[in-house]
C-alpha positions as CSV (number, residue, x, y, z in Angstrom):
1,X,0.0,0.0,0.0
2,X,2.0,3.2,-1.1
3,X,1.8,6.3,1.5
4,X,1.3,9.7,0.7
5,X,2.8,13.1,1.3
6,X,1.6,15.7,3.9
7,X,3.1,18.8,1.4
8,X,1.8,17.1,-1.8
9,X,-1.5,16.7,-0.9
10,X,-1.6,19.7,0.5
11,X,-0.4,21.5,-2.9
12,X,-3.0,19.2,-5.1
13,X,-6.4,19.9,-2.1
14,X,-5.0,24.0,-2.9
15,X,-5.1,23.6,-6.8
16,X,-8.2,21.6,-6.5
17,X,-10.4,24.0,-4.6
18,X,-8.7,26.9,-6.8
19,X,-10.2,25.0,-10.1
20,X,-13.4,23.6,-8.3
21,X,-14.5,26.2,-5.7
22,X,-17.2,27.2,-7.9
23,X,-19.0,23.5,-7.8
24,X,-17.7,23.0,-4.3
25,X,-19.2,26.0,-2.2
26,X,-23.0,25.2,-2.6
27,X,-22.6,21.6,-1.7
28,X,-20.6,23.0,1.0
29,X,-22.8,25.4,2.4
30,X,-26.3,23.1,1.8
31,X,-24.7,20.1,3.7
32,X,-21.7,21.2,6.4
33,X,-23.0,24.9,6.8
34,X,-26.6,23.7,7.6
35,X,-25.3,21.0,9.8
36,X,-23.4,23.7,11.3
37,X,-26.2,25.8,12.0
38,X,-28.3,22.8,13.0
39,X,-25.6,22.3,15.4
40,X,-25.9,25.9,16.7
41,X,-29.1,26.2,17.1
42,X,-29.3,22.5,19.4
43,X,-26.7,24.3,21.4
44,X,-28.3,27.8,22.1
45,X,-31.1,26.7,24.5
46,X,-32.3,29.2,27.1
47,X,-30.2,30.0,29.9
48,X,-31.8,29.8,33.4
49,X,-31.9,32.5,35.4
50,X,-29.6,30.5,38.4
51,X,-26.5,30.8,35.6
52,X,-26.3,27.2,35.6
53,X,-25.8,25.0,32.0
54,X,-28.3,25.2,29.6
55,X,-30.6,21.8,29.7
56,X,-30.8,21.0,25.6
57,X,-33.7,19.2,25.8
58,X,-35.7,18.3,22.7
59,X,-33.0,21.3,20.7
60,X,-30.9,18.2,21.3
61,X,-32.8,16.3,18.5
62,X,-31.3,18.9,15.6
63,X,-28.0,17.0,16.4
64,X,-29.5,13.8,14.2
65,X,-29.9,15.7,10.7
66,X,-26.5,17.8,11.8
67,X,-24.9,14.6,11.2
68,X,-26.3,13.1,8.4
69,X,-26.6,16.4,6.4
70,X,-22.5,16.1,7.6
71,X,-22.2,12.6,6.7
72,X,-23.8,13.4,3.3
73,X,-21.7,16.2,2.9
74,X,-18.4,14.3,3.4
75,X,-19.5,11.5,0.3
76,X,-20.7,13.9,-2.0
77,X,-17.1,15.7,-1.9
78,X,-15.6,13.4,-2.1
79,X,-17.1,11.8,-5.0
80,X,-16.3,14.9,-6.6
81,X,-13.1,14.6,-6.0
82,X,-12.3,10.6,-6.5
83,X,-14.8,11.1,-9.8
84,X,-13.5,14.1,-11.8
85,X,-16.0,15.4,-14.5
86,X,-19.0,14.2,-12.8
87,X,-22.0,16.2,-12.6
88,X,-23.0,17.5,-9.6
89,X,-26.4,16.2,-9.1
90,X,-24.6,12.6,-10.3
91,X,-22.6,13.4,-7.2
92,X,-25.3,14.1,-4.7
93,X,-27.4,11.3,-5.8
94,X,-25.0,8.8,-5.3
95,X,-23.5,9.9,-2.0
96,X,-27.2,9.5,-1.1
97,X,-27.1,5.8,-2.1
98,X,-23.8,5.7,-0.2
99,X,-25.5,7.0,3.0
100,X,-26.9,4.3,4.4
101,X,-23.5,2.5,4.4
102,X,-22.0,5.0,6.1
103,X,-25.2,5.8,8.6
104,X,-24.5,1.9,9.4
105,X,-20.9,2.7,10.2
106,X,-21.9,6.0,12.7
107,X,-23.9,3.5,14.5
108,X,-21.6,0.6,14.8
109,X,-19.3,3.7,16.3
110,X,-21.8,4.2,18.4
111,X,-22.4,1.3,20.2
112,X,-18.8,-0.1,20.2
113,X,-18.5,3.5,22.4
114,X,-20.7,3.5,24.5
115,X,-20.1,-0.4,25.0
116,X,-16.6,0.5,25.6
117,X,-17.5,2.5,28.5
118,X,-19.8,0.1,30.5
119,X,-17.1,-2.3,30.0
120,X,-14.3,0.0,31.2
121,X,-16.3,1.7,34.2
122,X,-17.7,-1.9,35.1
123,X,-13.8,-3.3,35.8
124,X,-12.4,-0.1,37.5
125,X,-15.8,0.0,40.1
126,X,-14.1,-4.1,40.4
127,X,-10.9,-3.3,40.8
128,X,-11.5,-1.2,43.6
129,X,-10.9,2.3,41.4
130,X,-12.8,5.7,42.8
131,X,-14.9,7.3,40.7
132,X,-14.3,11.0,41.5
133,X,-10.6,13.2,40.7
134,X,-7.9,10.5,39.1
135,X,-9.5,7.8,39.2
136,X,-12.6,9.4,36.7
137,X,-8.7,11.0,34.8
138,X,-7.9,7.4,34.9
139,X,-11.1,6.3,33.1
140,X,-11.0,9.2,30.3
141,X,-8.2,8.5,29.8
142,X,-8.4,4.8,29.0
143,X,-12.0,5.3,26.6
144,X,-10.2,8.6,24.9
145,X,-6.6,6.7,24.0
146,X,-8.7,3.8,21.8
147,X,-11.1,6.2,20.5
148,X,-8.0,8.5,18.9
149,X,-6.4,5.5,17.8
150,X,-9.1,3.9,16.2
151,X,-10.5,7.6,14.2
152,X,-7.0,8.2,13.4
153,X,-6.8,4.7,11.4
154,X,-10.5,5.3,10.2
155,X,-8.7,8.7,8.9
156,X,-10.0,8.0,5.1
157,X,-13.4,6.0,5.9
158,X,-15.7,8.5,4.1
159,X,-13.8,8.9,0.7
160,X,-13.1,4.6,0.6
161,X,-17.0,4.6,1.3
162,X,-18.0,6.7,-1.4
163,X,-15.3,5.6,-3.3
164,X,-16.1,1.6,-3.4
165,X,-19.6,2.0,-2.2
166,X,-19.2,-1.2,0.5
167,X,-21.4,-1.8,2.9
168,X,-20.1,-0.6,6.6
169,X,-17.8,-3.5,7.9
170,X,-16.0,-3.8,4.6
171,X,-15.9,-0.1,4.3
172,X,-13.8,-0.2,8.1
173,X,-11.7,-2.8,7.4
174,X,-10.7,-0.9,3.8
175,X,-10.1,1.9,5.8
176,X,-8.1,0.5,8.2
177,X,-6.2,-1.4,5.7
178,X,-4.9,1.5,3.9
179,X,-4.0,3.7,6.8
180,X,-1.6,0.5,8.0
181,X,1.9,2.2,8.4
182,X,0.4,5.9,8.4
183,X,-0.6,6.7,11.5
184,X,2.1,9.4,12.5
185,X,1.1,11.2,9.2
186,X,-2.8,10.7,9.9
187,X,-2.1,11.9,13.5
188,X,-0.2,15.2,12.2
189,X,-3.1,15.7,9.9
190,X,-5.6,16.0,11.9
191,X,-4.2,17.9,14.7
192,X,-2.8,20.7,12.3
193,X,-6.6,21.2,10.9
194,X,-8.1,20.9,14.3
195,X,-5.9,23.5,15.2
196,X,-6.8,25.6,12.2
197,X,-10.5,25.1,12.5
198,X,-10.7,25.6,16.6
199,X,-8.7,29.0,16.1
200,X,-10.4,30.4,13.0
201,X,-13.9,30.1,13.7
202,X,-13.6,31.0,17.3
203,X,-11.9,33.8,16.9
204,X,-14.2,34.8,13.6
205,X,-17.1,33.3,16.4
206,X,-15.3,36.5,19.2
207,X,-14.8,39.6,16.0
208,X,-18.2,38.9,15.0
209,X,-20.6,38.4,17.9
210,X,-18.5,41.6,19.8
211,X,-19.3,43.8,16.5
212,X,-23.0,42.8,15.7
213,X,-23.5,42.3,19.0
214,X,-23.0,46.2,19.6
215,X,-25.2,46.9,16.7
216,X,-27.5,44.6,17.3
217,X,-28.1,46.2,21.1
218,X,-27.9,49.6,19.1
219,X,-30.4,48.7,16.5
220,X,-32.9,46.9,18.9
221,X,-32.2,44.1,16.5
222,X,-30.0,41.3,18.3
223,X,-31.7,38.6,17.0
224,X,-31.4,39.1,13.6
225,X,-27.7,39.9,14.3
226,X,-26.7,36.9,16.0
227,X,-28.6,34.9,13.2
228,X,-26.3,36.6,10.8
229,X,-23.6,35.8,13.1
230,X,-24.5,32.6,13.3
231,X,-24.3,32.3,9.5
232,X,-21.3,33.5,9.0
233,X,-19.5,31.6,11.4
234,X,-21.3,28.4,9.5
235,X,-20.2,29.3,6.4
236,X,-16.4,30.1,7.8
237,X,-16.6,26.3,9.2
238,X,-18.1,24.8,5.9
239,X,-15.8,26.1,4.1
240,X,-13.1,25.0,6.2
241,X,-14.7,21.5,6.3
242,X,-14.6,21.3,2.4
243,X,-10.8,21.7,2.4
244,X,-10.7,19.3,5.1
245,X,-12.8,16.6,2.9
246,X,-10.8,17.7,-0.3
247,X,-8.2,17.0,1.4
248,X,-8.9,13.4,2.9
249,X,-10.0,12.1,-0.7
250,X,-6.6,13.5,-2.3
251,X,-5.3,11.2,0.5
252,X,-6.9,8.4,0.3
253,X,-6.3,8.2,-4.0
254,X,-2.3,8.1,-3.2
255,X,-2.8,5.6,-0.7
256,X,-5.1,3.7,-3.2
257,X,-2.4,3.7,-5.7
């Protein structure tokens, strides 16, 4: 399985986007910046007057077409990508065929989690371990480590699912296959465009919501501002999440090769 280079994907996701940007954007903005927004809007639930955390509630049920719109969003791209010269509505309509494979594969993820938990909280409350300070740092710990491990080899699921259209345990064990001997690499990756992403839409997140937030009180208008705010911060993060998905599929065809 060959490997593949940080710089030279780097160079051909760059020329990409420069050439495609224009067939790129909307399928951007309709699928990550809605999930975005979706996301957003799950998250801004009243505050109570004590100042404590916000209960989501049912707001917390916008999470479920966040992540499929996100899910959807992360084939369709990357069929562009593995599939030059395909239309875009030949694009969209099979990454929706592709979505239940790949729905399959979130819920495997699921409950291979949240069994993972039960099974690690069930033998530290055996072996005597306390559930409060380091012994809870202890537990993180030990459910985080596997979970990096295992998304780091799953780095290039979404472009091998919409690239060979398996079904979700073939579609893992592709993955995992071709990430064998790139884990470092993987690992670098996705910190540098975690990085990236944290620090440009929070800060865009601080600029904006300070200035509209001043008009906004100025205006008599603040919720109309912090919708816009709210938009632009989606679209900032969409297209961030394109380059990211541009990226991943350059990856994955050099490690297909």
């Amino acid at each position: 399985m060959a490997g593949f280079s940080i710089d030279t994907v780097w160079e051909e996701m760059t020329a990409f986007l420069r050439r495609e940007h224009a067939l790129l954007l909307p399928l951007a903005l309709a699928t990550f910046g809605l999930a975005l927004l979706l996301l957003g809007f799950a998250a801004d639930g009243p505050r109570p007057a004590d100042g404590s955390i916000p209960q989501p509630g049912l707001r917390a049920l916008w999470v479920i077409p966040a992540l499929m719109l996100t899910t959807l969003g992360n084939i369709a791209v990357s069929l562009v990508v593995l599939r030059p010269g395909a239309q875009l509505a030949a694009s969209l309509r099979l990454a929706v065929t592709r979505l239940p494979a790949a729905l399959g594969i979130l819920g495997l993820g699921m409950v291979a989690m949240f069994a993972l938990i039960i099974v690690v909280t069930i033998v530290a409350l055996s072996a005597g371990m306390a559930t409060g300070g380091r012994g809870m740092d202890a537990l993180i710990a030990i459910i985080i480590v596997p979970a990096v491990w295992v998304s780091i080899r799953m780095l290039v699921l979404w472009p091998a699912v919409a690239d060979s259209g398996r079904g979700p345990i073939p579609s893992i064990k592709l993955a995992f296959t071709m990430t064998r001997g790139q884990a470092l690499k993987s690992l670098a990756v996705t910190i540098i465009f975690a990085l990236v992403y944290v620090t440009l839409v929070s800060i865009a997140q601080l600029v904006l919501t300070s200035l509209f937030g001043l008009i906004g009180l100025a205006l008599g208008q603040a919720d109309l501002l912090k919708l816009i705010v709210n938009i632009a911060v989606a679209f900032i993060g969409a297209v961030l999440m394109m380059g990211w998905t541009v990226y991943l599929a350059i990856a994955y065809r050099k490690l297909k090769v």
